[in-house]
N, CA, C and O of each residue as an XYZ file, in Angstrom:
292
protein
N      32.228    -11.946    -48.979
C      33.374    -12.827    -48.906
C      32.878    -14.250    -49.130
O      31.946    -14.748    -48.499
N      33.673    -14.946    -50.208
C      32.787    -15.923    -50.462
C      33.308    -17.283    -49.205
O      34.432    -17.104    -48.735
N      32.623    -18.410    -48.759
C      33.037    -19.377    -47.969
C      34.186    -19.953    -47.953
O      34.769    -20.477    -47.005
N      34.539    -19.827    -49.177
C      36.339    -20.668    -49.306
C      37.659    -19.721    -49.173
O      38.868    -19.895    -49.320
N      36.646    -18.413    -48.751
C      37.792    -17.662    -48.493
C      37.924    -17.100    -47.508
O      38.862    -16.351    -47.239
N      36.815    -17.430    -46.670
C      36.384    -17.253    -45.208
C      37.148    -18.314    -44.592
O      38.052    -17.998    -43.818
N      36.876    -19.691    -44.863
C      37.652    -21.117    -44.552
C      39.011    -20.427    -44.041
O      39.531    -20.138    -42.964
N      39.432    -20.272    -46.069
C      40.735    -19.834    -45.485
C      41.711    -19.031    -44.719
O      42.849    -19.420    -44.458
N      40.949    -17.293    -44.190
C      41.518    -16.787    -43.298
C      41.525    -17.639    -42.148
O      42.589    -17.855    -41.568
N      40.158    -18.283    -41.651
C      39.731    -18.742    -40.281
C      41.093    -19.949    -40.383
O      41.846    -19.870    -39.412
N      41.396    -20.801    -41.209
C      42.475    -21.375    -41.326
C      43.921    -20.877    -41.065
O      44.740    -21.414    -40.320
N      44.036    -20.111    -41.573
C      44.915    -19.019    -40.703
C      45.692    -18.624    -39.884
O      46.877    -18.733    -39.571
N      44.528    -17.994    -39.503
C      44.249    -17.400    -37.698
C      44.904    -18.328    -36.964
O      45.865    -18.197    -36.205
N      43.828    -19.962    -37.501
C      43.985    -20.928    -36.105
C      45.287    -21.134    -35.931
O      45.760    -21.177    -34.795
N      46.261    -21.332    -37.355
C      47.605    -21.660    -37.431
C      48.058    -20.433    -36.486
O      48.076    -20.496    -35.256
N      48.422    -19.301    -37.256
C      48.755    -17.925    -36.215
C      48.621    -18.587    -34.639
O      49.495    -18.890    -33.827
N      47.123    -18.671    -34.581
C      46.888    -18.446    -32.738
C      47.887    -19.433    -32.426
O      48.917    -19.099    -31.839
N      47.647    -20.729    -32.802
C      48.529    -21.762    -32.190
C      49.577    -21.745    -31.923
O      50.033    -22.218    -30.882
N      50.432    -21.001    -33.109
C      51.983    -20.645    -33.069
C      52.587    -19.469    -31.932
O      53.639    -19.383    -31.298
N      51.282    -18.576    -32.036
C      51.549    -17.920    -30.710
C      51.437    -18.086    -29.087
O      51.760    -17.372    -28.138
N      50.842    -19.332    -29.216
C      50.675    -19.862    -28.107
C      51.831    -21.302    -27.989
O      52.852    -20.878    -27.447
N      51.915    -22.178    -28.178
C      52.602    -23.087    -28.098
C      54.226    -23.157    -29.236
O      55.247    -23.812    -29.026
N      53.898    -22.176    -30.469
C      55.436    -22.367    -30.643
C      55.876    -20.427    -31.022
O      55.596    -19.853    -32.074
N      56.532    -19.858    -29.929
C      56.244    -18.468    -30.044
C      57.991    -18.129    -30.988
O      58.353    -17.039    -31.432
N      58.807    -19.528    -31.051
C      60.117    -19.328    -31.611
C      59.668    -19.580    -33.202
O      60.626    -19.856    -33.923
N      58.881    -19.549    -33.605
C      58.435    -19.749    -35.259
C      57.687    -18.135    -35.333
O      57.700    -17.353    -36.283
N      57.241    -18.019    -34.386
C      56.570    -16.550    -34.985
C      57.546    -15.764    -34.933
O      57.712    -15.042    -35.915
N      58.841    -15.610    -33.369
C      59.693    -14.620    -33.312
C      60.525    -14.616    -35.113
O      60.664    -13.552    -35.717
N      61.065    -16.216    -35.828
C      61.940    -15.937    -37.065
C      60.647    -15.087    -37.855
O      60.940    -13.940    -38.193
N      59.177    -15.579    -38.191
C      58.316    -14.770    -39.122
C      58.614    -13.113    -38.563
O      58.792    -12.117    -39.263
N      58.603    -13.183    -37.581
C      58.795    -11.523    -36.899
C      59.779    -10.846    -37.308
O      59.685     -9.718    -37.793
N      61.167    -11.693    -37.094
C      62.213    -11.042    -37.960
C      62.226    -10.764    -39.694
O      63.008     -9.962    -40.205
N      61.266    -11.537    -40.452
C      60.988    -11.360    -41.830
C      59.927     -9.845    -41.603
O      60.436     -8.997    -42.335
N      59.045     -9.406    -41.088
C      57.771     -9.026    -40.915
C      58.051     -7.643    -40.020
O      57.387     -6.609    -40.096
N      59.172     -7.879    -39.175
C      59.782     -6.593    -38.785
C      59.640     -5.377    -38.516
O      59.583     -4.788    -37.436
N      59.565     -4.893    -39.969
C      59.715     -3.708    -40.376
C      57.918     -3.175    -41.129
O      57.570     -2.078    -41.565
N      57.341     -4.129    -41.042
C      55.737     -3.660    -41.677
C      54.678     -3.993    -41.023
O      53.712     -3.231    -41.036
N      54.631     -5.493    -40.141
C      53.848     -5.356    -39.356
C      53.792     -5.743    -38.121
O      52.786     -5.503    -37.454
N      54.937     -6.455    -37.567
C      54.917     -6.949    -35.995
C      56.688     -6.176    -35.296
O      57.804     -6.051    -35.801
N      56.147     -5.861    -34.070
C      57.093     -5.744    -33.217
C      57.704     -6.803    -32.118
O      57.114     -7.865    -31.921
N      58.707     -6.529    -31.528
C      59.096     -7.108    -30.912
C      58.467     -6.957    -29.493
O      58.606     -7.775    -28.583
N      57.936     -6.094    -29.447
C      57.285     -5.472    -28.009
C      56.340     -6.725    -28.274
O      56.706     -7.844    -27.914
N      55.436     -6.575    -28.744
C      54.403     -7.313    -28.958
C      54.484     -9.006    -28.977
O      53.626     -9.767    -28.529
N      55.509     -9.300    -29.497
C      55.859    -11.082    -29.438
C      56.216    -10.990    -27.906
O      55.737    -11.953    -27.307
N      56.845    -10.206    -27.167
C      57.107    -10.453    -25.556
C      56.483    -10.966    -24.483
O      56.345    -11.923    -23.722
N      56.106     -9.654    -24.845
C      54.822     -9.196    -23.858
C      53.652     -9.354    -23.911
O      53.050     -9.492    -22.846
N      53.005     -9.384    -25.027
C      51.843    -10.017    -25.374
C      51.587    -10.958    -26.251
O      50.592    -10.939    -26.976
N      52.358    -11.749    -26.257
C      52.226    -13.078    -27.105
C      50.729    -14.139    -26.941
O      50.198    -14.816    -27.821
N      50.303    -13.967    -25.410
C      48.576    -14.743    -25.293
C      47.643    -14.082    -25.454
O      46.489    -14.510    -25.456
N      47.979    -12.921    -25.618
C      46.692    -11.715    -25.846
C      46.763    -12.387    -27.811
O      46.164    -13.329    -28.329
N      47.490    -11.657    -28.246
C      47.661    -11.970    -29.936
C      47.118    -13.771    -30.097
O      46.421    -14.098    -31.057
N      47.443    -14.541    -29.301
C      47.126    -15.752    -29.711
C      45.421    -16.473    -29.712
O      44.624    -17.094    -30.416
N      45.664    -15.649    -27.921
C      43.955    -16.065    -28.016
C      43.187    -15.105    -29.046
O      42.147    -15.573    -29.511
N      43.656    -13.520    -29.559
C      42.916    -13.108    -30.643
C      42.755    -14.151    -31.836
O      41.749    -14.787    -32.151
N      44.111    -14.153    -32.453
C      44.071    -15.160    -33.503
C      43.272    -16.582    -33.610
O      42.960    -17.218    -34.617
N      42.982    -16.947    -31.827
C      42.290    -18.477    -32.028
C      40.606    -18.036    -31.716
O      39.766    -18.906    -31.486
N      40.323    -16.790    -31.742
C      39.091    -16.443    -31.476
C      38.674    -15.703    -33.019
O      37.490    -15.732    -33.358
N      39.466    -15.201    -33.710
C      39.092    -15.091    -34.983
C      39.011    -16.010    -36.069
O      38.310    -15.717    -37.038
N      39.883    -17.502    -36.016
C      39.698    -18.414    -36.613
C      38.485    -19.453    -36.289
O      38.012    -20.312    -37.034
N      38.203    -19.190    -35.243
C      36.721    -20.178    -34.821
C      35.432    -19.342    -35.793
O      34.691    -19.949    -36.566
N      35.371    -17.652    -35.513
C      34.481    -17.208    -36.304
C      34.750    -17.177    -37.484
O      33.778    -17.724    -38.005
N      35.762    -16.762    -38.634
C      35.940    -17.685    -40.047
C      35.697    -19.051    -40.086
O      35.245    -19.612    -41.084
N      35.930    -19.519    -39.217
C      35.861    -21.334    -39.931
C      34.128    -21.607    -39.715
O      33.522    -22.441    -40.388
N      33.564    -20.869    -38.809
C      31.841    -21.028    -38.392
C      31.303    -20.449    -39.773
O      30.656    -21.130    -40.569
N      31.678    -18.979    -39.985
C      31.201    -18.596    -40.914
C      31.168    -19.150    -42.317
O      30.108    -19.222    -42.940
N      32.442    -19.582    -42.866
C      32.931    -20.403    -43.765
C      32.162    -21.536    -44.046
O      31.599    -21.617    -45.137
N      32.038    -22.622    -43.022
C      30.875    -23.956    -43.031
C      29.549    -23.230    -42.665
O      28.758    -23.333    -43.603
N      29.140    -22.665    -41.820
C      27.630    -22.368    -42.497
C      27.211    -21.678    -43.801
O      26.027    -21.533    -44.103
N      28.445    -21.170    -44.720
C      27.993    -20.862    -45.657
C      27.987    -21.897    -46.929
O      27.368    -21.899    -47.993
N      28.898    -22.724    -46.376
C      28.788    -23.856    -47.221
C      27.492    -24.779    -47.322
O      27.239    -25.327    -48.395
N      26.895    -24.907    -46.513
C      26.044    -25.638    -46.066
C      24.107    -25.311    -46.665
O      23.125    -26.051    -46.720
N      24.321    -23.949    -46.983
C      23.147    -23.194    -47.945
C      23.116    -23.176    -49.152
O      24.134    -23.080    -49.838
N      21.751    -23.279    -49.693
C      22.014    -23.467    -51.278
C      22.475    -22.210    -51.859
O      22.733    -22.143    -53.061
């Protein structure tokens, strides 16, 4: 996976985590688009800080990975 595309999941994520943590009424409308293929409603409820802190713990390791790969010749 090359670095700029590592960046960009880890970029992501962080957006994701954040939204699931501090704005969870932007993920519920994406949820209603997303519905039917990959998120439930169970899941925005009830576990909305579990999913967020995932998402802000997978964007720290893309964005690490991403800049140390930038950083090698």
């Amino acid at each position: 996976m090359s670095p700029i595309a590592k960046l960009a999941v880890g970029a992501l994520c962080f957006i994701l985590g954040l939204g699931y943590l501090y704005r969870p009424d932007l993920i519920e409308r994406m949820n209603a688009f997303l519905r039917e293929t990959v998120l439930n409603d169970a899941h925005i409820a009830l576990e909305r800080r579990k999913w967020g802190a995932f998402f802000l713990l997978a964007a720290f390791l893309f964005l690490y990975m991403g800049l140390t790969s930038l950083g090698r010749p």
